[in-house]
C-alpha positions as CSV (number, residue, x, y, z in Angstrom):
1,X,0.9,-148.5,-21.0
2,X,0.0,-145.9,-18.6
3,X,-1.8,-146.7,-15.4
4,X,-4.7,-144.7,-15.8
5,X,-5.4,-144.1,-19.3
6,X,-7.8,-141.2,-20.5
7,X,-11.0,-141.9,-22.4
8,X,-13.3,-140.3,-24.2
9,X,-16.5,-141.0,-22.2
10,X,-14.7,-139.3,-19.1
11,X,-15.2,-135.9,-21.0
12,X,-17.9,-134.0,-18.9
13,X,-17.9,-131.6,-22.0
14,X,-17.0,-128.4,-20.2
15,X,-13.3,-127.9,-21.9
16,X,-12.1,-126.3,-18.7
17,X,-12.7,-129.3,-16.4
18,X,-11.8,-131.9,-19.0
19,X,-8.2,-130.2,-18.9
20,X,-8.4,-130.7,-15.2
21,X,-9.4,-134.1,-15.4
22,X,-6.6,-135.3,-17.7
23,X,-3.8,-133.2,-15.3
24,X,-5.2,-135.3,-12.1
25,X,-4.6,-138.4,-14.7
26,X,-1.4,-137.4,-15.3
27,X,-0.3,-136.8,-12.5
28,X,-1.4,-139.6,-10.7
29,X,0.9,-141.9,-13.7
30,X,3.3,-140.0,-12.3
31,X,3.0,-141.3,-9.0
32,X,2.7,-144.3,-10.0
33,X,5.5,-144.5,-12.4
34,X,7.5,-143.1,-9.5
35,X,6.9,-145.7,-7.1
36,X,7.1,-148.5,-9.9
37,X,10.8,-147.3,-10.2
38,X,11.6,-146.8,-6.5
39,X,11.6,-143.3,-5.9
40,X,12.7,-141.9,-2.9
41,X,10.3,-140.9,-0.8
42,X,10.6,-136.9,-0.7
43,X,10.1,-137.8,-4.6
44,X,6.9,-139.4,-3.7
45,X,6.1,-136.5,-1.2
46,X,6.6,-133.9,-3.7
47,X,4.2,-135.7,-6.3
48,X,1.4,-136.6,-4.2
49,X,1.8,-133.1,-2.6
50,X,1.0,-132.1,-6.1
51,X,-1.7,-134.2,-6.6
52,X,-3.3,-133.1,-3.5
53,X,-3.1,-129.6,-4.4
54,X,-4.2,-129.5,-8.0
55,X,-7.0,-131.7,-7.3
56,X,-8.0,-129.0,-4.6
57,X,-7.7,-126.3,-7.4
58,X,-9.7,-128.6,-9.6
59,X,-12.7,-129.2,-6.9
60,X,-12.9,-125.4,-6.4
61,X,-12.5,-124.7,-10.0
62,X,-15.6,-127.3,-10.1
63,X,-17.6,-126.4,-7.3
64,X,-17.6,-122.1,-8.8
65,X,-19.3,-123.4,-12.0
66,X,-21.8,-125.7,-10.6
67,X,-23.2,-122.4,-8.3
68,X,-22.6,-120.5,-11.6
69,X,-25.1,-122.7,-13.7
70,X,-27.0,-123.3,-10.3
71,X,-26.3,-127.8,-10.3
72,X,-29.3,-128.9,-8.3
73,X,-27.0,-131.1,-6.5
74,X,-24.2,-128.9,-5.6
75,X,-24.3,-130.1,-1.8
76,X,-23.5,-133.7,-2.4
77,X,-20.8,-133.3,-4.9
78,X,-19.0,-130.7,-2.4
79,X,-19.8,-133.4,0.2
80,X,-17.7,-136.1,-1.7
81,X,-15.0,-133.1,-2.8
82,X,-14.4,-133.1,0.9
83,X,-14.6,-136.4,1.8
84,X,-11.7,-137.9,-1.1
85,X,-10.1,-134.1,0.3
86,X,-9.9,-135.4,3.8
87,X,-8.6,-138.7,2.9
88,X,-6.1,-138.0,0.5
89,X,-4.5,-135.2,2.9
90,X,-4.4,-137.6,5.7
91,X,-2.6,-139.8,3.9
92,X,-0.2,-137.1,2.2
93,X,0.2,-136.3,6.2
94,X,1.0,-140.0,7.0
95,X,3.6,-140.2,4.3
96,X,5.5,-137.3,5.4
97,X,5.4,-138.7,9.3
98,X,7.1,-142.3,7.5
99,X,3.9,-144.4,8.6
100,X,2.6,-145.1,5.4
101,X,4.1,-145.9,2.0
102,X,3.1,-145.3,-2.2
103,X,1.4,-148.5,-2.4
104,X,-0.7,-150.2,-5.1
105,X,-3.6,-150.2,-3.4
106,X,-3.2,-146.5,-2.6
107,X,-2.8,-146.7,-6.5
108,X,-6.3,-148.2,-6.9
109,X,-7.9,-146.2,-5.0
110,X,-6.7,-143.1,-6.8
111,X,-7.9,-144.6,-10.3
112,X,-11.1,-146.0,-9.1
113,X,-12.2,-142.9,-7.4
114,X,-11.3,-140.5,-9.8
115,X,-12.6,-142.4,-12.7
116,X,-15.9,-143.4,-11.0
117,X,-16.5,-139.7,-9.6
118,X,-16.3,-138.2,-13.4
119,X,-18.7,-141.2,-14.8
120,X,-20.9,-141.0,-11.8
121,X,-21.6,-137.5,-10.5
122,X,-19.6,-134.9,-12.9
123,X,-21.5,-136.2,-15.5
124,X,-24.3,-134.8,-13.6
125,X,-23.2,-131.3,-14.0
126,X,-22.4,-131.7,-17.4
127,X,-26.0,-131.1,-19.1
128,X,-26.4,-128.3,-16.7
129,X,-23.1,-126.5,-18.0
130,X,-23.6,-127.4,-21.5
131,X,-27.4,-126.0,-21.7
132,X,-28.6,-129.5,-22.3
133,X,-30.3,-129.4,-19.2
134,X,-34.3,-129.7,-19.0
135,X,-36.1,-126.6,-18.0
């Protein structure tokens, strides 16, 4: 069983950005998988480096089509895009300096704040991208 598994009700509804969505799951199984079997840690580097990257392409990829359908709340959800931004890229920079390690709780924090960022606020874009938003 995977660590993160995909379900339906993450779908926002917007094909593009449920792609995106299941490539940051997949890639954080990876991670995962790789530190359940030991990976070394430029292994580790290279995956989370991935992850960091991709989910910056994602949050821009996000970002252009909630000014596109004009998302009343475009502010806060660039405001949390830069927050999880700034914390997963200090800790990317932490592993590569050797002060921090692929840890379950790193884990957990990865699966709880992507999953509770697509039920919680993307699904606040969705109507508006959809056309199921209220005049």
């Amino acid at each position: 069983m995977a660590f993160l598994e995909w379900k339906t009700s993450y779908s926002v509804q917007v094909e593009e950005l449920d792609r995106q969505h299941l490539r940051l799951v997949q890639l954080i199984n990876c991670l995962h998988d790789a530190m359940k079997v030991g990976a070394p840690r430029p292994a580790l580097e290279r995956i989370l480096s991935d992850l960091v990257t991709y989910t910056r392409f994602h949050f821009q990829t996000e970002e252009r089509l909630m000014r596109q359908y004009s998302f009343p709340l475009l502010g806060d959800h660039i405001e949390e895009h830069r927050s999880l931004a700034t914390t997963v890229t200090r800790f990317e920079e932490d592993l590569r300096a050797g002060r921090v390690a692929i840890s379950i709780p790193l884990m957990q924090f990865l699966r709880t704040w992507l999953t509770g960022h697509i039920v919680s606020s993307d699904m606040k874009y969705s109507p508006y991208m959809t056309g199921r938003a209220a005049a």
